[in-house]
C-alpha positions in Angstrom: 124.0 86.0 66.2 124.2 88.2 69.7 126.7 87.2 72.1 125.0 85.0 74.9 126.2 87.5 77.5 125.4 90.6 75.9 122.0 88.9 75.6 121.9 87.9 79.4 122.7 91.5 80.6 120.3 92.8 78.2 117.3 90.5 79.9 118.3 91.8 83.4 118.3 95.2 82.1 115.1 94.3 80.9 113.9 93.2 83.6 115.0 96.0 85.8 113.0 98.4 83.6 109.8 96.3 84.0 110.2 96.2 87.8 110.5 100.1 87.8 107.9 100.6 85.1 105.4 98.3 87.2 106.3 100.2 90.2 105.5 103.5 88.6 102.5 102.5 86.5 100.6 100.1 89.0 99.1 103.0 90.7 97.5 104.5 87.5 96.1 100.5 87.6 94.3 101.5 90.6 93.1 104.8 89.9 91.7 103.4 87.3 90.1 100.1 88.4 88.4 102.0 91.8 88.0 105.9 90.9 87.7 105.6 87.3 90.3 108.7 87.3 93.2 108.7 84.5 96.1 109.6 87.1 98.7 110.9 85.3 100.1 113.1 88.6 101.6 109.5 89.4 104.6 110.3 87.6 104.8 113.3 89.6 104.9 111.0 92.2 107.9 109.5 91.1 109.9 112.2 90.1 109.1 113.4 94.4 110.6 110.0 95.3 113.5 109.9 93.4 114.4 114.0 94.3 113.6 113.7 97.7 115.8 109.9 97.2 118.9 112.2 95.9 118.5 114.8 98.6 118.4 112.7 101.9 121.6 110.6 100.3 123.8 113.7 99.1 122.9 114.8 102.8 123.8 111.7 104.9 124.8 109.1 102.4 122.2 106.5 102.8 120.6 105.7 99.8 117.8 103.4 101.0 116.9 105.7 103.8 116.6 108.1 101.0 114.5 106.1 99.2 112.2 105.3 102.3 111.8 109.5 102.6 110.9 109.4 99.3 108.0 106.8 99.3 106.8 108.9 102.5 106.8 112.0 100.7 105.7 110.9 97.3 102.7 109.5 99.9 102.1 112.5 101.5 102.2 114.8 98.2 99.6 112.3 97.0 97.6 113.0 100.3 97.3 116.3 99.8 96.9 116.1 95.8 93.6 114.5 96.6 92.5 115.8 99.1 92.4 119.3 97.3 91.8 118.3 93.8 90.7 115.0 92.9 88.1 115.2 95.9 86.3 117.6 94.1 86.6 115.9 90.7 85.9 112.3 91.2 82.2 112.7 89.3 83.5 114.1 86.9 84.1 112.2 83.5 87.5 110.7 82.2 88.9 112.8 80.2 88.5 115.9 82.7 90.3 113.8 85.0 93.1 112.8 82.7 93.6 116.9 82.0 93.4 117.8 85.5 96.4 115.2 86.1 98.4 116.5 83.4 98.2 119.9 85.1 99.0 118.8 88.2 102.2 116.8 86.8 103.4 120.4 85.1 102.7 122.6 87.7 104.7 119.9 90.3 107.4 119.4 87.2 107.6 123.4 87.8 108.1 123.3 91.5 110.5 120.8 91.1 112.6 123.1 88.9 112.2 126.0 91.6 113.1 123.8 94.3 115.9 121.4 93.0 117.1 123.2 89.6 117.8 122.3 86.2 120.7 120.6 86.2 120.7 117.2 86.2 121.9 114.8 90.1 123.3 111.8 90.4 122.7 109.6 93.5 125.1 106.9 94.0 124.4 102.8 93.7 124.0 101.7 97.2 124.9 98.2 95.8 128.1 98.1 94.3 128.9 94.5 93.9 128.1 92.1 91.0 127.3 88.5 90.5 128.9 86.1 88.1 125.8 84.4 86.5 127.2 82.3 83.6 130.3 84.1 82.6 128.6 87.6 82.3 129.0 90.3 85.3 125.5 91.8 86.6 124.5 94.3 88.9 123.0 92.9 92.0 121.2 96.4 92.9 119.4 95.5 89.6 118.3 92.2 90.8 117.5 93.9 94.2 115.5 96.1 92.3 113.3 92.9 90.5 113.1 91.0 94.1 111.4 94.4 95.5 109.0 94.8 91.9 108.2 91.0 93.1 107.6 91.8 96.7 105.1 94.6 95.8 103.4 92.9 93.6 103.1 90.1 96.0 102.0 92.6 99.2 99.3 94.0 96.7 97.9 90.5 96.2 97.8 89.8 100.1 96.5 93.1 101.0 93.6 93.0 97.7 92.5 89.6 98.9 93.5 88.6 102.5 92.4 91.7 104.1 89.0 93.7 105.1 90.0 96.8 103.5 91.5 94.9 100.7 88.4 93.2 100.3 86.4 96.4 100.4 88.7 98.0 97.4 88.4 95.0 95.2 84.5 95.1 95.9 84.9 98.9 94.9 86.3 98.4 92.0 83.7 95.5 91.1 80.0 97.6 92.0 81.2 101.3 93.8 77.5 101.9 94.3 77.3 97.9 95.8 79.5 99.0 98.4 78.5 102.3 99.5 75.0 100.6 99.6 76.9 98.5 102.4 77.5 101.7 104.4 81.1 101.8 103.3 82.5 105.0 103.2 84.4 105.0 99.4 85.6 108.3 99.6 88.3 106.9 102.3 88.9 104.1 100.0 89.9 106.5 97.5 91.8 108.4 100.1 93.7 105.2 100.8 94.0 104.2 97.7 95.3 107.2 95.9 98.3 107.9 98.9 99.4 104.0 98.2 99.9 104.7 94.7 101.1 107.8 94.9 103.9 105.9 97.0 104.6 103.3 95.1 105.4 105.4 92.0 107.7 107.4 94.8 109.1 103.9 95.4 109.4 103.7 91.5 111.8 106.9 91.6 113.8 105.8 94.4 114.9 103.3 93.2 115.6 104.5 89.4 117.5 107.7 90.8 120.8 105.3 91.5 120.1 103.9 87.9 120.1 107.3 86.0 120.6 110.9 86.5 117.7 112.6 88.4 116.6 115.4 86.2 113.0 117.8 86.5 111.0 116.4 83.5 112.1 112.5 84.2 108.7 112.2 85.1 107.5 113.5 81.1 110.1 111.4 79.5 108.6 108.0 80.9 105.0 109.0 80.2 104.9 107.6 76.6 106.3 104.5 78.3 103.7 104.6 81.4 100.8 104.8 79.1 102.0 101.5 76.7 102.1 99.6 79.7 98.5 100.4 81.3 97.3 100.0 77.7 98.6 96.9 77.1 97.9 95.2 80.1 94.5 96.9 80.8 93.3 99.6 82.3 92.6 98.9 85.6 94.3 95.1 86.1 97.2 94.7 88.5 97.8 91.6 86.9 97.8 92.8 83.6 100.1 95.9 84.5 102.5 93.6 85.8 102.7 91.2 82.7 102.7 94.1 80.2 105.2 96.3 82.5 108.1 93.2 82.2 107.2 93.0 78.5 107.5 97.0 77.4 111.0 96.1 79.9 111.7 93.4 78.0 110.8 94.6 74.4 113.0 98.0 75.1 116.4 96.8 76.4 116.7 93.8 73.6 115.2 95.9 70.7 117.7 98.3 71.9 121.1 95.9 71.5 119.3 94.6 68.0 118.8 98.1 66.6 118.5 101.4 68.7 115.7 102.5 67.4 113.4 99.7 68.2 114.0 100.7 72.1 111.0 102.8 71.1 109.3 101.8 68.0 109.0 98.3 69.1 106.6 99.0 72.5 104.3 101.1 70.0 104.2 98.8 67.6 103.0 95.6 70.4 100.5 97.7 72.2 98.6 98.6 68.3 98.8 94.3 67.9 97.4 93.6 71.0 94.8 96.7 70.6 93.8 94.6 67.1 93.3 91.8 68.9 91.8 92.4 71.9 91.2 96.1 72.5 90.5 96.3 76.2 94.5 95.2 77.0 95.1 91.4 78.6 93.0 91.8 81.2 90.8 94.7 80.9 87.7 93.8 79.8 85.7 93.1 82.3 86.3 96.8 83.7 86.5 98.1 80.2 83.1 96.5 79.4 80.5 98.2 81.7 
């Protein structure tokens, strides 16, 4: 039987992960769900925001105002991203996209060794201290972490459904042709939608770089996971992103105290059950269908 507390620190870790996977995999959601683009420059994205994270700390030792540079620059490398490439692409089909992305997250993983390196940077835990929750010791910059994934996800909800542009997106991603009937122009909704993914996943690598050494191809070594948790939760749901992103979190940390290997068998081995059963993801059909 697993020690209680080794199982308690293994849900927060688990839950920790989800939060950053969310982060980093919500704005492939709304690639998806508006442009119908497979965006997988995202985790370019978040390799920006956790260098740029590591550079503004080792420079002045604030890790959050770090992080804040990097979810601005990770914005504004989306900006431009789009503006010069996926402009020009966005009738194109699918797949083309989904190559295009991949390019793009090479060439940047490229510039990002020319700029920063190869070696491997740590950026400190601006949260030190740790919380007794029923005898076992955990991080609180990991539950800070969680609050923040929970935030997002919240402010995403608001901003989808309590606001006119919100309101214009979700139409977008209901009828695009609906909405540009309405004089709408969409091409600025993809603008805007692209740059606030492009920051969250910078968000996403801020706040992982305290969690684990900022290296050039972090970006590449998440993308397995990245793709398991759109998959699962449907291409193009928020909601289903965030469910499936806590339970890839989940289904890695424990599988990894029962038996190291399942840390990356087990994911696999739920997203081809839940494909079985329902191969659209939790919530994707009603995008996947038309």
């Amino acid at each position: 039987m697993m020690d209680p507390q080794l199982l308690l620190s293994g849900v927060i870790f688990g839950l920790s992960m989800g939060s950053i996977f969310f982060l980093m995999t919500v704005g492939l959601s709304l690639c998806f769900g508006l442009m119908r683009i497979i965006s997988l420059d995202q985790l370019l994205y978040y390799s920006v925001g956790a260098y740029l994270t590591y550079s503004i700390s080792a420079m002045i030792g604030n890790v959050w105002l770090g992080a804040l540079v990097g979810v601005v620059g990770a914005g504004v490398t989306a900006l431009l991203v789009e503006r010069f490439v996926f402009l020009r692409i966005y009738a194109r089909d699918i797949t083309f996209s989904m190559i295009t992305s991949f390019g793009i997250l090479i060439g940047g993983i490229g510039i990002i060794k020319a700029v920063w390196g190869l070696v491997p940077r740590p950026v400190p835990v601006p949260i030190e201290a740790q919380w007794d929750i029923l005898g076992t010791e955990v991080p609180v910059y990991r539950l800070v972490v969680v609050v923040l994934a929970l935030v997002v996800y919240a402010g995403i909800w608001l901003f989808l459904n309590k606001t006119i542009i919100g309101k214009a997106i979700r139409a977008g991603i209901e009828d695009v042709e609906h909405v540009e009937g309405l004089g709408i122009n969409v091409y600025r909704l993809f603008t805007l939608t692209f740059v606030i993914a492009g920051a969250l996943s910078g968000l996403a690598g801020g706040l992982h770089a305290p969690l684990i050494m900022v290296f050039p191809d972090m970006g590449l070594e998440v993308l397995a996971f990245a793709f398991m948790v759109v998959i699962i939760g449907g291409l193009g749901s928020i909601k289903g992103t965030f469910i499936s992103a806590f339970l890839v979190g989940q289904v890695v940390s424990i599988g990894s105290l029962v038996y190291a290997p399942l840390a990356q068998m087990a994911p696999f081995a739920i997203m081809l059950l839940i494909l079985l059963i329902k191969p659209t993801g939790l919530y994707g059909s009603a995008l996947l269908k038309r």
